[in-house]
N, C-alpha and C positions, 0 to 999 in steps of 0.2 A: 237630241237636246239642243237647245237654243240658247243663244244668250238672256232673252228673256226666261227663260228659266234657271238659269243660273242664278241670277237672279232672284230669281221666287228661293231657289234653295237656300241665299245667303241672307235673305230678309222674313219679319215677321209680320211688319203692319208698320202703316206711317209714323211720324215720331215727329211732336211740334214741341221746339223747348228753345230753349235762347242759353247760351252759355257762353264760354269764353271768347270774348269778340277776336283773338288768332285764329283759333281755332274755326269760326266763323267764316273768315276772309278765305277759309281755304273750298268753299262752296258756291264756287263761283266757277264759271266756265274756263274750262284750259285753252289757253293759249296756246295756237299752232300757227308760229311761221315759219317764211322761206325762205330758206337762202341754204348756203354751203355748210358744210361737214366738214369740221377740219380732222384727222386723223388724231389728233388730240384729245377731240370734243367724246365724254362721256356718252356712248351710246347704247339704243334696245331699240327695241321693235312693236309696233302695234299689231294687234291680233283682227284678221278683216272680222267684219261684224262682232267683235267684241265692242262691251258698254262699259266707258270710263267711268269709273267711283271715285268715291274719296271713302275711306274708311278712318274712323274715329276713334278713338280711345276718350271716352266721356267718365266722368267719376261714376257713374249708374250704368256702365255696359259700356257697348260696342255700338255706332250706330254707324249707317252707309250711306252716302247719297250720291244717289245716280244723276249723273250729269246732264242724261239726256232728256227726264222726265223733270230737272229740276226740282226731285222731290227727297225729302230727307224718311230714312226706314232705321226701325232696331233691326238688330242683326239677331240673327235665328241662331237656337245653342249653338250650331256648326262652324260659326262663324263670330262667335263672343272673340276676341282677344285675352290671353293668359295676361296675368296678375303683375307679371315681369315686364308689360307695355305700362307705363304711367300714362293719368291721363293726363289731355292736351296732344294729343299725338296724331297727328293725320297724315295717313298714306295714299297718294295716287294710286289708282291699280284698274284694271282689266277685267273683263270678263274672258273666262276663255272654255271650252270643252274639247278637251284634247283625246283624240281618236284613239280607243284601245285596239295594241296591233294584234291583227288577225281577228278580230271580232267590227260585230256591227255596234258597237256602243261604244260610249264616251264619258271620260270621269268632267264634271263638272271642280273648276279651280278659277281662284280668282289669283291673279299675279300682281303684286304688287312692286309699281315701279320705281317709285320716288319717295322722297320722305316733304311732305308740304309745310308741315308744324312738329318741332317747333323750327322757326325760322334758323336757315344754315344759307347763304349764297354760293357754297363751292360743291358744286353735283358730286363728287368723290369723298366729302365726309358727309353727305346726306347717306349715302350710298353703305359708308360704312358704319353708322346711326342704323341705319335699317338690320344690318346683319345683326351688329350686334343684339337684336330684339326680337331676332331667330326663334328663341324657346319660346316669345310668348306666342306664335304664328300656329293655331292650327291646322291640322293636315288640310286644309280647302283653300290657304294660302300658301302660295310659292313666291318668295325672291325673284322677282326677276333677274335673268341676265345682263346684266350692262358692262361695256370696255368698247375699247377703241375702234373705230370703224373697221379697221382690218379684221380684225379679231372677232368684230361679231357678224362679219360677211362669212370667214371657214367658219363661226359655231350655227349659222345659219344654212348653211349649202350644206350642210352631214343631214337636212331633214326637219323637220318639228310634228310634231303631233293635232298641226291647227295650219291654218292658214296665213299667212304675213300679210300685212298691208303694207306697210312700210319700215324704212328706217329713219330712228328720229335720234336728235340728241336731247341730252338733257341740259337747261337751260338753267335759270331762273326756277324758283319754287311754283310748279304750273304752269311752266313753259315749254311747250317744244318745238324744236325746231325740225324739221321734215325739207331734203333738197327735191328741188324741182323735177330734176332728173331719180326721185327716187323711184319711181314704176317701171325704169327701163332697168336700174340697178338687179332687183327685185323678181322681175322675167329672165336675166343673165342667170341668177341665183338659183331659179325652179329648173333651167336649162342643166343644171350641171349634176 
């Protein structure tokens, strides 16, 4: 399975409507710049060939939009948000299909890493905005991991179930920032 099919699993057909202009702003392309990681700086990880989304909480469902087609989808039953997400609610998130061990297949999830709407400036109570909104996340969405670079270099070097691309911090609402040096990081990490 592929990220375009994860994809196809978390969507049902295109979706053109106009609703809350926050909500809105949060369907635009993420910002990725470079520079330094401070040990401080809230951080996670991108999945290689995973496809960035935003996912929705609309007062009529769930909708997704994949960033790289530019295109806005409802979300398929698997992937509705429970009743305990309000809408106005949009989350960064991932594609990802994580390798079942000892077998040749893979469950399709999408990880959601940020919280974009409603507007927070401090990545550690978006972070905590997101948990608490745990029960409404069905099983095809996962929390991502996120802490401090340290921290997510040993929860990263124990393995993952996907590929890494990088590590990023969390910035701004759709911002991240990614160090220049993080490919060499990244190769240390797969070595260990």
């Amino acid at each position: 399975m592929n990220p375009d099919d994860v994809l196809a699993h978390a969507c049902r057909g295109h979706c053109i409507e106009i609703w809350d202009k926050g909500v809105a702003r949060s369907l635009r392309p993420i910002a990725y710049d470079e520079g330094a990681i401070a040990d401080t700086d809230l951080t996670t990880w991108l999945v290689r060939g995973g496809r960035m989304l935003t996912v929705i909480k609309a007062e009529g469902g769930t909708r997704i939009y994949d960033h790289q087609e530019d295109f806005l989808y409802y979300a398929s039953p698997q992937a509705q948000l429970g009743r305990e997400c309000p809408p106005g609610h949009a989350f960064l998130a991932q594609t990802v299909c994580d390798r079942d061990r000892g077998k040749q297949t893979c469950t399709p999830r999408i990880l959601l890493m940020d919280l974009l709407h409603p507007a927070e400036a401090d990545p550690a109570k978006r972070g905590e905005a997101m948990r608490r909104l745990g029960g409404s996340f069905p099983p095809l969405y996962h929390v991502q991991w996120s802490g401090n670079k340290r921290c997510l270099q040993a929860f990263l070097s124990k393995g993952m179930p996907h590929e890494v691309e990088a590590v990023v911090a969390l910035r701004g609402q759709g911002r991240l920032v990614r160090e220049p040096r993080a490919a060499s990081l990244l190769q240390s990490l797969r070595a260990l």
